[in-house]
C-alpha positions as CSV (number, residue, x, y, z in Angstrom):
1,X,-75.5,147.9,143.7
2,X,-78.0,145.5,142.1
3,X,-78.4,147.3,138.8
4,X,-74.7,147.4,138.6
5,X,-74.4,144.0,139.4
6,X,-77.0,142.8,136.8
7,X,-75.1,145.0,134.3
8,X,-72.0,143.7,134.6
9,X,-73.9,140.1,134.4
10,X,-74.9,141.6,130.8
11,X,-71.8,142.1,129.9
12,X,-69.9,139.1,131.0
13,X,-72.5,136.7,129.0
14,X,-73.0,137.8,125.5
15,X,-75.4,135.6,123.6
16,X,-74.8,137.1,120.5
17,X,-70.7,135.4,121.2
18,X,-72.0,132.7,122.3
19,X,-73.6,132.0,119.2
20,X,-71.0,133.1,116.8
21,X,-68.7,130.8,119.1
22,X,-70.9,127.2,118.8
23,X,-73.0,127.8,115.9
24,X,-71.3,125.5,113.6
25,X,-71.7,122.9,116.2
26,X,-75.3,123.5,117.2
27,X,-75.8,123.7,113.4
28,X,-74.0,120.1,112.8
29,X,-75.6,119.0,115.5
30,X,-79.2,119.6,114.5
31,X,-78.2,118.8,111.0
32,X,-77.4,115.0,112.0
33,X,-80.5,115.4,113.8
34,X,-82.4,116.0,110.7
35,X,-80.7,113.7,108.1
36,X,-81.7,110.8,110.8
37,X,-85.0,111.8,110.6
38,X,-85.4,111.9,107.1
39,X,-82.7,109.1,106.1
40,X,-82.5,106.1,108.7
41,X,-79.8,105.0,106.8
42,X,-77.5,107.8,107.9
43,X,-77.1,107.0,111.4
44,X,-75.7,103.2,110.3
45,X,-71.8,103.1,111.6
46,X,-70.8,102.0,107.9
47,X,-72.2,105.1,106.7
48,X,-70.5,107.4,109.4
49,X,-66.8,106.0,108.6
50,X,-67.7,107.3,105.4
51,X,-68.2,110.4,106.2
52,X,-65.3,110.6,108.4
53,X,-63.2,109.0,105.5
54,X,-64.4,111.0,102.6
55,X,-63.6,114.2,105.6
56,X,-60.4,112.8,106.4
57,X,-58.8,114.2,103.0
58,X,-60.2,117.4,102.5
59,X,-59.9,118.2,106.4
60,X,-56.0,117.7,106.4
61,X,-55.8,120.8,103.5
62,X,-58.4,122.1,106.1
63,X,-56.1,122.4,108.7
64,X,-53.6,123.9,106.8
65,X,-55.8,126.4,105.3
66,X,-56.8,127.4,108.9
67,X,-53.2,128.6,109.6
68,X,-53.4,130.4,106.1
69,X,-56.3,132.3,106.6
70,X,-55.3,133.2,110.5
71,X,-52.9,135.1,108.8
72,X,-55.8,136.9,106.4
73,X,-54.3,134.7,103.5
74,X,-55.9,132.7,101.3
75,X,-54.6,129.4,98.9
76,X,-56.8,128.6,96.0
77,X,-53.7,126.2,94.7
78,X,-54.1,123.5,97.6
79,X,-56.1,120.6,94.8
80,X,-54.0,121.4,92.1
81,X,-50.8,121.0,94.4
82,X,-52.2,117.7,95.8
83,X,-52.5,116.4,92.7
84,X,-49.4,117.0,91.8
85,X,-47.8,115.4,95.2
86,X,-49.7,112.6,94.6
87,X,-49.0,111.7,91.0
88,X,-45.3,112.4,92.1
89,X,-45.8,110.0,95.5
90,X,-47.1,107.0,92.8
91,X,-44.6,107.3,90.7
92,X,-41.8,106.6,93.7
93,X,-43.8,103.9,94.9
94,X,-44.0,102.3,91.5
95,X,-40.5,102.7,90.8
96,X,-41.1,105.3,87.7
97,X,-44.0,105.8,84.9
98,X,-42.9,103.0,83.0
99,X,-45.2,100.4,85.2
100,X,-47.7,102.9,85.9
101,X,-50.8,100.5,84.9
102,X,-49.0,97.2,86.3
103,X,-51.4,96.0,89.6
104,X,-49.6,93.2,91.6
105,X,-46.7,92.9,93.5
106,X,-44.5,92.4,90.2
107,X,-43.2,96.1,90.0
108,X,-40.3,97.1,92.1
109,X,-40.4,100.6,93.4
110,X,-39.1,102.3,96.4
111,X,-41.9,101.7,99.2
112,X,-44.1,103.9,100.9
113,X,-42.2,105.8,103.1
114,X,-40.6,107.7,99.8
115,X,-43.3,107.9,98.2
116,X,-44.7,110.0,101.4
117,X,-41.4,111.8,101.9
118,X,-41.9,112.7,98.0
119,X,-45.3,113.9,98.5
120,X,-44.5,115.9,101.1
121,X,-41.4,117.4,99.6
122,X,-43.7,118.3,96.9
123,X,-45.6,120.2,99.0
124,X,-43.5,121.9,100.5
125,X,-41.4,123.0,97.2
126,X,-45.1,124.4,96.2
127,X,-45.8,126.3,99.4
128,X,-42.3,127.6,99.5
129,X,-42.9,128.8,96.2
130,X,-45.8,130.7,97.1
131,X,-45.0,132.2,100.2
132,X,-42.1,133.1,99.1
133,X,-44.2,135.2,96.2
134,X,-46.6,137.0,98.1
135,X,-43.9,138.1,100.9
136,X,-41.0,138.9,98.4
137,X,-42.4,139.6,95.7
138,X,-45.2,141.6,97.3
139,X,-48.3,139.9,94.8
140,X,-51.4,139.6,96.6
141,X,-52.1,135.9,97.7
142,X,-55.1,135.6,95.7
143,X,-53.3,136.5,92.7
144,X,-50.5,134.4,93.6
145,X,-52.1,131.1,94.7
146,X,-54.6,131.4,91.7
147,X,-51.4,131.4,89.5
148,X,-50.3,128.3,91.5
149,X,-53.7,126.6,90.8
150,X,-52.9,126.2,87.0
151,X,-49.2,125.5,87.3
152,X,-49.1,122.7,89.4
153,X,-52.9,121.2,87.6
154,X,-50.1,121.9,84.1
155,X,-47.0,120.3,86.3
156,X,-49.5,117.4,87.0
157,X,-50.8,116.8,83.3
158,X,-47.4,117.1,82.1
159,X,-45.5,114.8,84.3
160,X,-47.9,112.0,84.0
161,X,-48.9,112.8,80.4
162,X,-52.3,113.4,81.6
163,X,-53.0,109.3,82.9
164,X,-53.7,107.7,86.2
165,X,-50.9,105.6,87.9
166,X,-52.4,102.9,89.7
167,X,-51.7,99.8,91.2
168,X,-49.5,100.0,94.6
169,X,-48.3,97.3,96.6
170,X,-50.6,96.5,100.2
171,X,-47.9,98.5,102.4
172,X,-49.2,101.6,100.3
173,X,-53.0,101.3,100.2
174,X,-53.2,100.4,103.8
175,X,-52.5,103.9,104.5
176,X,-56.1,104.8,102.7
177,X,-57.7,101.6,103.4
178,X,-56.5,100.3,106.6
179,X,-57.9,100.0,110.0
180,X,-57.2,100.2,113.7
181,X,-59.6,98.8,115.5
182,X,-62.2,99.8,113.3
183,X,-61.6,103.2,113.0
184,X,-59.9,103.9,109.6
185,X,-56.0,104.9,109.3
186,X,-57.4,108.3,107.1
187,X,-59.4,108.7,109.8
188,X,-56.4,108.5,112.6
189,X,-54.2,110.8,110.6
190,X,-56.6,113.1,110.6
191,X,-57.4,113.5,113.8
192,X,-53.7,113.0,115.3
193,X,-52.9,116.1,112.6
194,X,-55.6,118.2,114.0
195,X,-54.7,117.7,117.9
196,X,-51.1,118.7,117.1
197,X,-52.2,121.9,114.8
198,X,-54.3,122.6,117.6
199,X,-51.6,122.6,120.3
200,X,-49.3,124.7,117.9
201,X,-51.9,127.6,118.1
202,X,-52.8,127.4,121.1
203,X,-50.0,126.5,123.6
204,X,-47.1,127.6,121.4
205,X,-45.2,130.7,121.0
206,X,-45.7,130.5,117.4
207,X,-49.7,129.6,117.5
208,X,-49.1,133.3,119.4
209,X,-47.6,135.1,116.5
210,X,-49.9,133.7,114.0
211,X,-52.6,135.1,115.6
212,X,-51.1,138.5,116.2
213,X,-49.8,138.5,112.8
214,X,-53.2,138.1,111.5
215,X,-54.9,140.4,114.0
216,X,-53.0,143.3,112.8
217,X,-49.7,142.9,110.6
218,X,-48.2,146.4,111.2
219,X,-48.6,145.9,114.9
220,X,-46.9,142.7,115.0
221,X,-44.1,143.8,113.1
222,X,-43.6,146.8,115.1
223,X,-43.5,144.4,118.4
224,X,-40.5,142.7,116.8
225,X,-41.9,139.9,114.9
226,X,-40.7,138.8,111.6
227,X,-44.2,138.9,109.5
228,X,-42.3,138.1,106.1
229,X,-40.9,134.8,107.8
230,X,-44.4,133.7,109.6
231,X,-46.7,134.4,106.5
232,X,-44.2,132.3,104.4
233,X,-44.2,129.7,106.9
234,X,-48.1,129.2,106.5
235,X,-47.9,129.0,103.5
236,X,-45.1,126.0,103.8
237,X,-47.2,124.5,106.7
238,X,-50.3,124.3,103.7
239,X,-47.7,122.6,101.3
240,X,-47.5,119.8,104.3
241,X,-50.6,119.0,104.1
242,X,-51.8,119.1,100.6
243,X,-48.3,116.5,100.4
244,X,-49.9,114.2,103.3
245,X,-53.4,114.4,102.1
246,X,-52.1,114.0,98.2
247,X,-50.5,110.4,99.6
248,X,-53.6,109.4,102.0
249,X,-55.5,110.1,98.7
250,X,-53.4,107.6,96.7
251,X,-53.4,105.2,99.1
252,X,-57.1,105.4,99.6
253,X,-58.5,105.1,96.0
254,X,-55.1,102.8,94.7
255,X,-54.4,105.5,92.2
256,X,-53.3,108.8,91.5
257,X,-54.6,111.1,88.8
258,X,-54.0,115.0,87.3
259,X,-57.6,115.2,87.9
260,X,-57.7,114.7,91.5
261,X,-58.3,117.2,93.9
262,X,-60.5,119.6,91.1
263,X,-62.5,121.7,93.4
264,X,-61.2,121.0,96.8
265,X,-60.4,124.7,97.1
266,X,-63.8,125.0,97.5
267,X,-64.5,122.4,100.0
268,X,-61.8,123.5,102.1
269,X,-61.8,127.2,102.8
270,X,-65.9,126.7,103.6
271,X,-65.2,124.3,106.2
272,X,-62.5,126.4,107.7
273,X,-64.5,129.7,107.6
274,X,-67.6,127.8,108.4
275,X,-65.6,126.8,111.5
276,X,-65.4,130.7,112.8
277,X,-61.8,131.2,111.1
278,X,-62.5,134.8,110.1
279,X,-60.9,135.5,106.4
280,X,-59.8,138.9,108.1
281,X,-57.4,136.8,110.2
282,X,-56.9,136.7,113.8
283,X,-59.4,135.1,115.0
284,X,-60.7,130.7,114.6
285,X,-59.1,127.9,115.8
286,X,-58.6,124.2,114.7
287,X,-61.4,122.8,116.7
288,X,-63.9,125.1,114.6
289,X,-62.3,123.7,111.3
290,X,-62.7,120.0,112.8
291,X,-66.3,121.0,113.3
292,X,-66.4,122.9,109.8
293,X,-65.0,119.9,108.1
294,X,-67.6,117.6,109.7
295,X,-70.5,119.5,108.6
296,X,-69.9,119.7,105.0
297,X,-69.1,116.2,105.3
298,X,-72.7,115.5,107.0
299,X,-74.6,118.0,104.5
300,X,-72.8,116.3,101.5
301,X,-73.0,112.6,102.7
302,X,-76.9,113.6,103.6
303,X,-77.9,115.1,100.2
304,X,-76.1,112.2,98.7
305,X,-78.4,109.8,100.4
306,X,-81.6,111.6,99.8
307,X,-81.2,111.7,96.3
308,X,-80.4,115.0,95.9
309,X,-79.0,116.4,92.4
310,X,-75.1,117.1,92.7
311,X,-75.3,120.1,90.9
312,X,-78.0,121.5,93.8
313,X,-75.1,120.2,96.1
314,X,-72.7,123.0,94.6
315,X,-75.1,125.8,95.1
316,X,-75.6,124.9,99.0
317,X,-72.1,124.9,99.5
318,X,-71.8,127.9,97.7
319,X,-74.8,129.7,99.7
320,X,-73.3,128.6,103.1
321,X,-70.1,129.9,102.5
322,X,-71.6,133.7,101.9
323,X,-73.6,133.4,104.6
324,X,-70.6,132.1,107.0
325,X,-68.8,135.5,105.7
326,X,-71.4,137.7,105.9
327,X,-72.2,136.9,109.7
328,X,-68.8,136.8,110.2
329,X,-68.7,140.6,109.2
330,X,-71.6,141.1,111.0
331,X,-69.9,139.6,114.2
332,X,-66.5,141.7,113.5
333,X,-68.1,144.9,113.0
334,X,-70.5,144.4,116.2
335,X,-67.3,143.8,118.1
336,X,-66.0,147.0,117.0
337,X,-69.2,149.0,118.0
338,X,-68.8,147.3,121.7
């Protein structure tokens, strides 16, 4: 009775899960432990807004990508699609491109709340787009949001003729510059975005089909669900966000450009994947991207302040991000073999 007793002790507590579950915490974690260690500076509260403001931006396309890759997708097209939103969202708040350069509260344009609805509707044109490729038309997403990655980069180039607009009245900048009570307004969105993604997922009949849809496709479609319609509306749901974060972007740096955004892809599936959202779907959650987002956040802010060369930067990030797949597949085919 005993051994069976210890056994089934075994099997309830699984280190190895446990692990895989709050790694990128612990990991975060000892990794502000370090940079304190080695950089007093880092601890300072200026310096942590910073880091939550530079994470703000890329951890709104974050949390879209997280319900993109719950369904074993993937968007490569989310900077290039900001960029476009954005350059898009400046020229409605300036009115048009003809008073793109003007700074001052001399132009007339149509106000921040159409230059978000704008942005948004940009996004959510582009995700439709997509979604509507890889379900329809049947192209893989890779294929399909590497196609989008150019287009919209070209879309951006051509409808701003390859300049910056700049130069928005306060209502707009305080959006990116703003505070409450300290904290910064990128800062707010961010984390009020997160804690409704995260009640989607996980309290909502929806959150539900995502998972199952990701899980196993076939299955899910057999049980009656409409997998055409949910992996399109992932894709829409990443439109969103690359729309909001292309606005909170503008707002934050007074100026939009076809550059911005240029290697976001990146940054943004390796904090979701270094999160624990697997790339074979079904399985993560948004408190794991949160996490994710934070720690590349840290790591960059931390190598920043230590002097560390930016092109050394790129192959960290890029070294993480193997290693987050690799013991992911570790992890998946372990739970197959139990």
């Amino acid at each position: 009775m005993t051994d069976a007793t210890a056994r089934k002790t075994d099997r309830n507590f699984d280190a190895f899960s446990f692990l895989a579950r709050f790694a990128p915490l612990i990991f975060l974690l000892l990794l502000m432990a370090a940079f304190t260690i080695l950089e007093p500076r880092f601890l300072s509260s200026v310096n942590l807004f910073n880091v939550m403001r530079q994470v703000s931006i890329t951890g709104l396309l974050a949390i879209g990508m997280t319900f993109v890759i719950l369904t074993a997708g993937i968007d490569l097209s989310v900077g290039s699609l900001l960029a476009f939103a954005g350059l898009v969202a400046a020229a409605v708040a300036k009115g048009g491109l003809q008073d793109r350069f003007t700074v001052g509260d001399n132009t007339i344009g149509y106000g921040w709340p159409l230059a978000v609805l704008a942005a948004v509707a940009i996004g959510l044109l582009g995700g439709l787009l997509q979604g509507v490729a890889i379900t329809r038309l049947k192209v893989p997403a890779f294929v399909v949001t590497l196609g989008g990655m150019s287009v919209f980069r070209g879309a951006a180039l051509l409808f701003a003729a390859g300049g910056p607009i700049s130069g928005f009245d306060p209502g707009f900048t305080w959006w990116g510059q703003g505070k409450i009570f300290s904290v910064p307004v990128p800062v707010i969105i961010f984390l009020v975005a997160a804690i409704i993604a995260h009640i989607v997922l996980s309290y909502t009949r929806y959150g539900r089909r995502i998972y199952a849809v990701g899980g196993n496709p076939e299955a899910a479609r057999l049980a009656g669900l409409n997998v055409t319609a949910i992996i399109t509306s992932v894709y829409i749901i990443m439109g969103f966000f690359s729309g909001l974060g292309a606005f909170v972007l503008a707002a934050r740096l007074n100026s939009a450009e076809a550059v911005a955004g240029t290697g976001y892809e990146l940054t943004v599936i390796a904090s979701v994947v270094i999160g624990g959202t697997s790339l074979f779907g079904g399985t993560g959650s948004i408190f794991g991207t949160v996490v994710g987002s934070l720690l590349i956040g840290v790591l960059l802010n931390g190598l920043v302040l230590m002097n560390v060369n930016s092109y050394i930067q790129q192959i960290i990030i890029g070294v993480i991000i193997v290693l987050a797949v690799a013991f992911d597949t570790f992890a998946k085919s372990r739970r197959r073999k139990a």
